[in-house]
Steps between C-alpha positions, in 0.01 A plus 500: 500500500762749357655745785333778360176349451530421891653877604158620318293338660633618840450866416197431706725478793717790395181744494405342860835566616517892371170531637635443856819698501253793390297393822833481680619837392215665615444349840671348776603148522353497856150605369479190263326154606781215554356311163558776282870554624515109468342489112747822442818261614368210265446692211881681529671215513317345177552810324877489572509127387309643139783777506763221515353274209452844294814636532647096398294450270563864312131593487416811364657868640204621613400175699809476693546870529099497638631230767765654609300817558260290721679257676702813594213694653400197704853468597471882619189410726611131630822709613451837566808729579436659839524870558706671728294551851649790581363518897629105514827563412526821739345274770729224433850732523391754744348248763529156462862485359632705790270342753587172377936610534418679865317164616793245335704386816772425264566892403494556842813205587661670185441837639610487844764215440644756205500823680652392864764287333577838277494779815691233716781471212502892395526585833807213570681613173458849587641448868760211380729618194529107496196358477373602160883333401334185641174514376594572110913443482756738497495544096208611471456735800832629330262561178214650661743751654645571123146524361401782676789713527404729265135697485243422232506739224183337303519289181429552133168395409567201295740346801227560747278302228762238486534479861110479565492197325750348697415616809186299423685199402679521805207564754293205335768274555556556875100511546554135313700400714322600811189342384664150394656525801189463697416192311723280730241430740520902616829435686691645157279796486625535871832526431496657182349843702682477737830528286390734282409705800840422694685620134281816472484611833856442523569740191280729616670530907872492362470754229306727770812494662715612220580858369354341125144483689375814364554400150372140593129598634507756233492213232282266723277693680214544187477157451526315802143466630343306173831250487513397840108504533503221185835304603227449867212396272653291263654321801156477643331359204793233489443385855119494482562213236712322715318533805211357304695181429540452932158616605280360252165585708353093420542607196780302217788637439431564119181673651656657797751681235277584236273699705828670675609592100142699435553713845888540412427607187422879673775546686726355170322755261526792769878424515576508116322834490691639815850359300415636174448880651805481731669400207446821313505713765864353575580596114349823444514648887739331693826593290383841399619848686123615616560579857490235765174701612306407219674121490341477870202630396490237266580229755219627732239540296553101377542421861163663563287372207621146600402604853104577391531203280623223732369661755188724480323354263626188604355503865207264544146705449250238626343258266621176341820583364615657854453168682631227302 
């Protein structure tokens, strides 16, 4: 039998096949019987195997133009793109995301292990003209003291551009390096905090001591509170992976740290985010000459939307998600 012969007599099947995605169109999948869904699955993939032999076999336009149209609407209701639930998606980042980072005893470590080790060394650096010399060498104290002896006087707009861009570069790649760090069995993501608390808090207690501070808090002030709040999560996220690989629950490792990637995956996005705004509030804010009143105002009203975030909306409610 010649191929077109055979395609003809399988219009039959074609006619079937429209029939249902008109059905299908018009009514839910749920609402259909199980052998109709099943006959509907048959028929699309014979209809795609016609399409194939028409299109190599160079049947006639209108033929494989007329397949293409149907195996297309089949495709449509086999796969159906899914519309955005509004409600789930508020749900999802207004309760279970922060529920889910409030609950994680690894943002805790990274919180607590981040913060004291960053008072402790601003308030040793501050007391100690020494210490900071210690903690991040001689040089580069030296440069931090050069850095700021001047006051901002703002940028031009396409070097704040310029600068946002790095500024993201550069914030990604320590949040990298937090989170890899984590990855050796949580004892890297440790020490990575630590030290970048030691270095900051350091920074922050010497040049507090200086006559260059005003001109120092002036530039750092804005964006402090979403940097330091991502350098803690991505460290967090890092060590939840490697904590996974020690305490595997019964479960294998490949297990153990696959189900530890889904539940890092919050704190890893939340961090990006945090990054990418500190990032252009340290271009466009930090460096210009607004008033440090309105720079602090910037810094507190961060501080306090992570506050309701982490904290407010992350407090457990009741229910299933509170108690796992």
């Amino acid at each position: 039998m010649k191929v077109a012969d055979f395609l003809q007599s399988r219009r039959d099947n074609w006619r079937e096949l429209e029939k249902h995605c008109n059905l299908l169109e018009h009514r839910r999948v749920k609402n259909l019987g199980p052998a109709t869904i099943e006959r509907f699955g048959s028929l699309y993939r014979a209809v795609c195997a016609d399409l194939a032999l028409a299109d190599s076999y160079q049947l006639p336009p209108n033929t494989v133009h007329y397949l293409h149209q149907l195996v297309g609407r089949a495709h449509n209701q086999l796969y159906p793109s899914r519309a955005f639930e509004f409600d789930s998606w508020t749900h999802e980042l207004l309760a279970a995301v922060p529920q889910r980072l409030f609950r994680d005893r690894s943002v805790r470590l990274a919180f607590v292990l981040f913060w004291g080790t960053f008072l402790a060394a601003a308030t040793s650096a501050y007391q100690s003209p020494d210490f900071a010399e210690q903690v991040i060498g001689k040089q580069m104290v030296r440069h931090m003291e050069a850095m700021y002896d001047k006051p901002a006087e703002g940028r031009e707009g396409d070097t704040s551009s310029f600068m946002a861009g790095f500024y993201v570069r550069h914030n990604a790649g320590i949040g990298l390096q937090c989170f890899a760090a984590g990855l050796l069995l949580g004892v890297g993501g440790l020490f990575i905090t630590v030290a970048n608390a030691a270095v900051l808090g350091a920074v922050f207690g010497h040049m507090a001591a200086l006559p260059q501070r005003t001109n120092f808090f002036h530039f750092v002030t804005a964006h402090g509170p979403f940097e330091l709040t991502a350098i803690v999560l991505a460290a967090a996220a890092g060590m939840r992976l490697g904590f996974a690989m020690i305490d595997t629950k019964g479960m294998t490792r490949g297990a153990s740290l696959r189900l530890a990637a889904k539940e890092a995956v919050t704190s890893v996005s939340l961090s990006v985010l945090l990054f990418c705004l500190a990032a252009f509030i340290e271009a466009y804010i930090s460096p210009s000459s607004l008033p440090y009143s309105a720079k602090a105002s910037v810094a507190v009203t961060s501080a306090g939307l992570l506050l309701i975030y982490l904290v407010v909306l992350g407090y457990p409610r009741g229910g299933r998600d509170a108690t796992r």
